[in-house]
C-alpha positions as a Markdown table, in Angstrom:
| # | Residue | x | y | z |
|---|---|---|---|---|
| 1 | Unk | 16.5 | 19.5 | 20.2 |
| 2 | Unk | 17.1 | 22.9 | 18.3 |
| 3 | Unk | 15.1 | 23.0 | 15.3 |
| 4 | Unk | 16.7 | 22.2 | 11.6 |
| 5 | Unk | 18.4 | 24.0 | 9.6 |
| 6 | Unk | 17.5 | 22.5 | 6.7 |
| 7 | Unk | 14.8 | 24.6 | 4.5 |
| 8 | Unk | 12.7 | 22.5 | 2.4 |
| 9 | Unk | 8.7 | 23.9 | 1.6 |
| 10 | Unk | 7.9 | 20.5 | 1.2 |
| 11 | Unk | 9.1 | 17.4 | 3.1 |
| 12 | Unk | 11.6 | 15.4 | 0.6 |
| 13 | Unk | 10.3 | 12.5 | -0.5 |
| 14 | Unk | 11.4 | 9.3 | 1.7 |
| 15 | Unk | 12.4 | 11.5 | 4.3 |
| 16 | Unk | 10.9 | 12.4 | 8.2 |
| 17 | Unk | 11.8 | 14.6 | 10.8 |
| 18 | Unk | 13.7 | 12.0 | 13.7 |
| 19 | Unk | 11.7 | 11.6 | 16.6 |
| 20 | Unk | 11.8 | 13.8 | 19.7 |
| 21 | Unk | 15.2 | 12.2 | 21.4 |
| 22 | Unk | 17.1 | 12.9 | 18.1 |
| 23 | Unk | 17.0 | 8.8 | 16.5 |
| 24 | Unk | 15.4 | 7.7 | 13.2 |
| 25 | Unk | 12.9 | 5.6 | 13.3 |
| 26 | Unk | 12.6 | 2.4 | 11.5 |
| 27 | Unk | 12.8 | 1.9 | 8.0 |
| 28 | Unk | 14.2 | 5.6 | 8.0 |
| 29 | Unk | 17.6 | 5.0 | 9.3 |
| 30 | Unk | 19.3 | 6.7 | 6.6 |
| 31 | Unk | 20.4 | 10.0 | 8.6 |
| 32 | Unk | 21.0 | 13.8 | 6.9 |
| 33 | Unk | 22.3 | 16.9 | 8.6 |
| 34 | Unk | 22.9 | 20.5 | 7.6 |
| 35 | Unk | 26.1 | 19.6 | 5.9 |
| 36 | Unk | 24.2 | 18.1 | 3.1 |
| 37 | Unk | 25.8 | 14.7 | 3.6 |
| 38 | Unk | 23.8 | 11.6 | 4.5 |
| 39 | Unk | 25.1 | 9.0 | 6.8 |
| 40 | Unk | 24.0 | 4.9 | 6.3 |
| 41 | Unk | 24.4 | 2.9 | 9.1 |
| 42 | Unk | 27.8 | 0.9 | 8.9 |
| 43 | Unk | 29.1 | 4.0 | 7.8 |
| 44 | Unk | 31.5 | 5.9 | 10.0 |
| 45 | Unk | 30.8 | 8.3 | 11.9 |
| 46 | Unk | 27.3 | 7.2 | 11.6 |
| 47 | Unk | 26.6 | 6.8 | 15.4 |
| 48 | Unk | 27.8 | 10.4 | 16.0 |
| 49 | Unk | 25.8 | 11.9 | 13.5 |
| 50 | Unk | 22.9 | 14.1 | 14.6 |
| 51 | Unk | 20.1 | 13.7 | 12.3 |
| 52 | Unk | 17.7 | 16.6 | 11.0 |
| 53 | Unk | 16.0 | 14.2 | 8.4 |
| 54 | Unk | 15.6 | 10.3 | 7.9 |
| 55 | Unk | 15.3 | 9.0 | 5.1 |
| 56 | Unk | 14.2 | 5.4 | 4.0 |
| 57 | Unk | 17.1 | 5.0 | 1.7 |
| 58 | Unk | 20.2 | 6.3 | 0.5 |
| 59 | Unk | 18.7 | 7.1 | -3.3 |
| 60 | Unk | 16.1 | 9.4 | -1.6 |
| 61 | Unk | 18.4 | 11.4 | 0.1 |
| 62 | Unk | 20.3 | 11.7 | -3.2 |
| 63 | Unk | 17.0 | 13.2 | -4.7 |
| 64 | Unk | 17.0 | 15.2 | -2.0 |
| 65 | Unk | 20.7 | 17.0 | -2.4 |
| 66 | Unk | 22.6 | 15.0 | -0.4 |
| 67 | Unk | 25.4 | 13.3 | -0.9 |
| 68 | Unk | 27.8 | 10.6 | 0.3 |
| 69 | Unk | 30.7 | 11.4 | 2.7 |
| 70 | Unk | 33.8 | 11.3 | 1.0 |
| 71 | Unk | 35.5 | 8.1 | 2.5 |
| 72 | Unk | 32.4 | 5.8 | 1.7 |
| 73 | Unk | 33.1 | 4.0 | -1.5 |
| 74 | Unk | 30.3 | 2.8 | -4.0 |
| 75 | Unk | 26.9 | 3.4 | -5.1 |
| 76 | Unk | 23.5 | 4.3 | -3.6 |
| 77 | Unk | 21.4 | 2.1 | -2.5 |
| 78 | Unk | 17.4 | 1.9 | -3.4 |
| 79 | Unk | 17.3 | -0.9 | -0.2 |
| 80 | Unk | 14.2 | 0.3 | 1.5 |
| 81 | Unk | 12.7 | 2.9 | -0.7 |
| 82 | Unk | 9.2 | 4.0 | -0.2 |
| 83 | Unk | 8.4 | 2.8 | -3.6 |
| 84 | Unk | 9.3 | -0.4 | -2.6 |
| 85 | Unk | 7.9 | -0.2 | 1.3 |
| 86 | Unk | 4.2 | 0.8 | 0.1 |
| 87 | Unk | 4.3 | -2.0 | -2.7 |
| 88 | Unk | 5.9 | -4.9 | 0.5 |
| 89 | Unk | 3.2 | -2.8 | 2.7 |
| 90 | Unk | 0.7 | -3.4 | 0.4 |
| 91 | Unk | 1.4 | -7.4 | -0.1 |
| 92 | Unk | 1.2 | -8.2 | 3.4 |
| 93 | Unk | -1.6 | -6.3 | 4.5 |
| 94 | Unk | -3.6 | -8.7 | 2.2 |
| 95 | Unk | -1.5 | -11.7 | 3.2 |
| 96 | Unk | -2.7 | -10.5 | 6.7 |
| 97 | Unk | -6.4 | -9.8 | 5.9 |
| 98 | Unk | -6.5 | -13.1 | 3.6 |
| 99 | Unk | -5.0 | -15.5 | 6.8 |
| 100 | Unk | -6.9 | -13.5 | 9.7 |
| 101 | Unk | -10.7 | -13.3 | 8.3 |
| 102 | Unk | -10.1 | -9.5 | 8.1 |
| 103 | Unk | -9.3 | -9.8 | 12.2 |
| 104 | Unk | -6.2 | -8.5 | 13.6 |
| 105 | Unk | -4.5 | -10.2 | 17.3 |
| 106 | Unk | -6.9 | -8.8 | 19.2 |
| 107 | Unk | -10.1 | -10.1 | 17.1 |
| 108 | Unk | -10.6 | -5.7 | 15.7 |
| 109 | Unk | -11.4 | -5.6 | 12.2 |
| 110 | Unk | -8.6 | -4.4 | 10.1 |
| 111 | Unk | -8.8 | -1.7 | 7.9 |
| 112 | Unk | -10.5 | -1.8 | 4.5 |
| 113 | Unk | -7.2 | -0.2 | 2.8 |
| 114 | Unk | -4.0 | -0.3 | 3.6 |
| 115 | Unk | -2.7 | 1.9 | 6.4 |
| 116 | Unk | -1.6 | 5.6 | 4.9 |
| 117 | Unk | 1.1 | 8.1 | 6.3 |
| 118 | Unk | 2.5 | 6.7 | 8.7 |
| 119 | Unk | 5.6 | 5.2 | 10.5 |
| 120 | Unk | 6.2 | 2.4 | 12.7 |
| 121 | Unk | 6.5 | 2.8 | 16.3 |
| 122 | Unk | 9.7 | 2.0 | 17.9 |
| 123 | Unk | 8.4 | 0.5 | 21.3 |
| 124 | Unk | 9.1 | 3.5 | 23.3 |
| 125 | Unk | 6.6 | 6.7 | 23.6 |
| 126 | Unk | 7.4 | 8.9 | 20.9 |
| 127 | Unk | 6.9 | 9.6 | 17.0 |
| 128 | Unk | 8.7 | 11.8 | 14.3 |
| 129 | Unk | 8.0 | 15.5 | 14.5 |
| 130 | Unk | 6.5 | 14.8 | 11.1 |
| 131 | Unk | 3.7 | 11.8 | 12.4 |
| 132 | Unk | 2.7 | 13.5 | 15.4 |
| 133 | Unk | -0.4 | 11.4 | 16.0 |
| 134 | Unk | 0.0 | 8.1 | 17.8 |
| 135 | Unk | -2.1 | 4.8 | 16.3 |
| 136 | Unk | -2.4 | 2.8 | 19.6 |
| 137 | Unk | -3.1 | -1.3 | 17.6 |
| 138 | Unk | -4.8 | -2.6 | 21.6 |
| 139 | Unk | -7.8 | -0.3 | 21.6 |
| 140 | Unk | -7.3 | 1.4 | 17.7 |
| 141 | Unk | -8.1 | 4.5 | 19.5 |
| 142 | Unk | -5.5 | 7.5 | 18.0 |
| 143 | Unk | -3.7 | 10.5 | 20.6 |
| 144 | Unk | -2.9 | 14.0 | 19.7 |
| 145 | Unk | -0.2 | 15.9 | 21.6 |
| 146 | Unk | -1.4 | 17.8 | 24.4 |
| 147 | Unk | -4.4 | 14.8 | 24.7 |
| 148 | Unk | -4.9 | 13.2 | 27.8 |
| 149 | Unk | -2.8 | 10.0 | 27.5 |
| 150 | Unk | -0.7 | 11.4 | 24.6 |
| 151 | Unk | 2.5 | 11.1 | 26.4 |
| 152 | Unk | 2.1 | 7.7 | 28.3 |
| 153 | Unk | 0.4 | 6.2 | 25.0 |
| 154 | Unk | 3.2 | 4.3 | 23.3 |
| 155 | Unk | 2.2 | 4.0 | 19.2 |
| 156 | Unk | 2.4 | 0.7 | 17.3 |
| 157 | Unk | 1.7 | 3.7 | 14.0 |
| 158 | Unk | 2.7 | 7.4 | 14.0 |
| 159 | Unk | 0.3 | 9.2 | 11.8 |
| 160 | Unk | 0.3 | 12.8 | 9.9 |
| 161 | Unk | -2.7 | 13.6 | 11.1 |
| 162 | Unk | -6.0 | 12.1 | 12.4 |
| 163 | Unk | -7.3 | 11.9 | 9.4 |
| 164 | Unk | -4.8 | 9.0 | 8.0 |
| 165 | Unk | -5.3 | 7.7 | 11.1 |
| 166 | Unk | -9.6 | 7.3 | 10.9 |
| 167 | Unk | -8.7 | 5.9 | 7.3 |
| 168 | Unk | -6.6 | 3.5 | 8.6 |
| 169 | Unk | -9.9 | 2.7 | 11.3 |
| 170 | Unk | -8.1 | 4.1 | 14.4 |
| 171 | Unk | -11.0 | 6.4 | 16.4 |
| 172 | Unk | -10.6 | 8.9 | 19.3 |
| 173 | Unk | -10.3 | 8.2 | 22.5 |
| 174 | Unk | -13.3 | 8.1 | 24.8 |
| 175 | Unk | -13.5 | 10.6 | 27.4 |
């Protein structure tokens, strides 16, 4: 995938770069390109629309200078917002703490805080350009690109760097 075009020193707010086969990932599925327009889904033409950001909702990529194609009637939408993510986040990472004893499925301790930077996985093997590191959830351990099982590991998180991921109690892997 050729690299953007798009020119922003800092990453927009709401918005990450799609992953390596050119999709969104989840709860980024609002999709922007170099024509400055940003594509919902259920809007047309949004399955042909090659991505350069995703954004988490329509109102971000407003903030970021795009705007809405032409034959798409109505307002922005703040659905899905990061604002709104880390506050639901938030809520049921202590509903989950509160009903598991602090355990997750696999009997690990969860983290002390809530998990920072980072994206979901989408049940296949990569991450956004932007959350490079992989969170494996089975053994909490966290993979770098060029690592050992970086490519076969398939993330439950996609970090920033290993940094979020130690805070969120993920650890290397062992050798």
């Amino acid at each position: 995938m050729a690299e953007s075009i798009l020119d922003f020193t800092e990453m927009p707010q709401g918005a990450v770069s799609p992953r390596s086969n050119g999709e969104c990932p989840r709860g980024h599925r609002v999709k922007g390109n170099q024509s400055m327009i940003y594509h919902s889904e259920g809007f047309p033409n949004y399955t042909q629309t090659i991505a350069e950001l995703c954004f988490d909702c329509e109102k971000n990529a407003l903030a970021a200078g795009f705007r809405r194609p032409e034959n798409v009637e109505g307002a922005a939408s703040d659905k899905g917002c990061i604002s709104d993510h880390d506050a639901e986040e938030a809520r049921l990472m202590k509903l989950a703490i509160e009903q598991s004893g602090g355990k997750t499925k696999s009997g690990k301790d969860l983290p002390k805080k809530s998990v920072p930077a980072y994206v979901s996985g989408e049940g296949d093997n990569t991450c956004p350009r932007t959350h490079p590191v992989k969170g494996n959830e089975s053994s909490y351990f966290w993979h770098v690109p060029g690592g050992a099982y970086y490519k076969m590991t398939i993330p439950e998180f996609c970090f920033k760097t290993v940094k979020d991921a130690e805070e969120a109690g993920f650890t290397a892997p062992s050798r």
